[in-house]
C-alpha positions in Angstrom: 108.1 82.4 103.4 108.7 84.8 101.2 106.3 87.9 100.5 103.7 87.8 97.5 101.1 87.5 96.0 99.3 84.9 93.3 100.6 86.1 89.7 100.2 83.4 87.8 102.8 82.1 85.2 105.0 85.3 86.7 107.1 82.9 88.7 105.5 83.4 92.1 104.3 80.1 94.2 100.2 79.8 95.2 101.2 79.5 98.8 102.7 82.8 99.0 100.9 86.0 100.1 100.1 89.6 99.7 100.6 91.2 103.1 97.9 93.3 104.5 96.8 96.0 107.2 94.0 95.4 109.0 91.8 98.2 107.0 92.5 96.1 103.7 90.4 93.3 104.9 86.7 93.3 104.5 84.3 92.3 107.6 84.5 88.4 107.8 88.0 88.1 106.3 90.2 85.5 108.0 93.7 86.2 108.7 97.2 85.4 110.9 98.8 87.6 113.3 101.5 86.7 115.5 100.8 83.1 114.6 97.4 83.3 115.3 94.1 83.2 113.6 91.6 85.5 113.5 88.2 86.4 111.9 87.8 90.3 111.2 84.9 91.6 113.2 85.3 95.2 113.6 87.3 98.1 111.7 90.5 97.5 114.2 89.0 94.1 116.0 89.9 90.8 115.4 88.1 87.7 116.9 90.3 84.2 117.6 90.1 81.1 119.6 90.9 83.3 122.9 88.3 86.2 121.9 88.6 89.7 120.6 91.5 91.6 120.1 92.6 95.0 119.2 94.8 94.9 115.9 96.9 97.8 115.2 96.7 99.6 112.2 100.4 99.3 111.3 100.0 95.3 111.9 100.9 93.3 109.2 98.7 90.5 108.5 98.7 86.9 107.0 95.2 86.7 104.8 94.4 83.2 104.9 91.1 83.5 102.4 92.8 84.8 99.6 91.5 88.8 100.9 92.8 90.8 99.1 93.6 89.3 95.7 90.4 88.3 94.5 89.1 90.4 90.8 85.5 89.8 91.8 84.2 91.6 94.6 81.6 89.4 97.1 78.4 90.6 97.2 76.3 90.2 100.6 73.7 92.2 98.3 69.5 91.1 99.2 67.2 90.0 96.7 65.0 93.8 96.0 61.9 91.4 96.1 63.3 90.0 100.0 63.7 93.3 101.0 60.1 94.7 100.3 58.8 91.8 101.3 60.7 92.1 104.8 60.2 95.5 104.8 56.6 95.3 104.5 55.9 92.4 107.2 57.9 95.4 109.7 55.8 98.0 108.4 52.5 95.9 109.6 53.9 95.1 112.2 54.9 98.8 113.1 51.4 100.0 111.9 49.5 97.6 114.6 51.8 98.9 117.4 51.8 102.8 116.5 48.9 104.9 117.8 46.7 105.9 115.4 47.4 110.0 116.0 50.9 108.5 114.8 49.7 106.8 111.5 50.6 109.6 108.6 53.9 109.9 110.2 54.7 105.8 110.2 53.1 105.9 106.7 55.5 109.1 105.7 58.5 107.1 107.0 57.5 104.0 104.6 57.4 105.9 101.3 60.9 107.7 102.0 62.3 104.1 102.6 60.3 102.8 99.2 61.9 105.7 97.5 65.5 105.6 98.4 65.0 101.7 97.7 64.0 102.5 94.4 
């Protein structure tokens, strides 16, 4: 097969492929090497049917969900609202367990998170 990617009406076929290294591939991204399939599930780690395995960094690799060639980046990103609201069910949580000579320094440690939150 030859090497690729997706470029439209430029004369290249859909089932043909950009090649990729292992750091090119974001966590999750499913890909082939040497015939096999893997899931990425650390910076140089690849997980298949048999388990983990290392993957070189000068491996070249098969992506297999279109990695790589999307326009639109996939956002994992929370809800603000979900976050607070986890945030502040760990904070109670924290706040019951914490001794109360340790209170200002719990309560400290939420507003610094609240700020960088935003």
């Amino acid at each position: 097969m030859p090497n690729g990617c997706w470029l439209g009406d430029r004369g290249f076929r859909a089932h043909e492929y950009l090649p990729m290294k292992i750091h090119q591939l974001p966590q999750g991204a499913r890909f082939e090497y040497e015939g096999i399939e893997y899931v990425k599930t650390g910076p140089l780690t690849g997980t298949g049917k048999a388990g983990p395995r290392f993957i070189p960094r000068y491996a070249v690799l098969k992506p297999l969900d279109n990695a790589g060639t999307s326009s639109t980046p996939k956002s994992d990103a929370l809800p603000r609202a979900d976050v607070i609201q986890a945030f502040d069910t760990f904070y109670a949580e924290c706040k019951a367990l914490v001794p109360e000579d340790k209170q200002i320094a719990l309560d400290a440690a939420r507003n610094r998170f609240l700020k960088v939150l935003g």
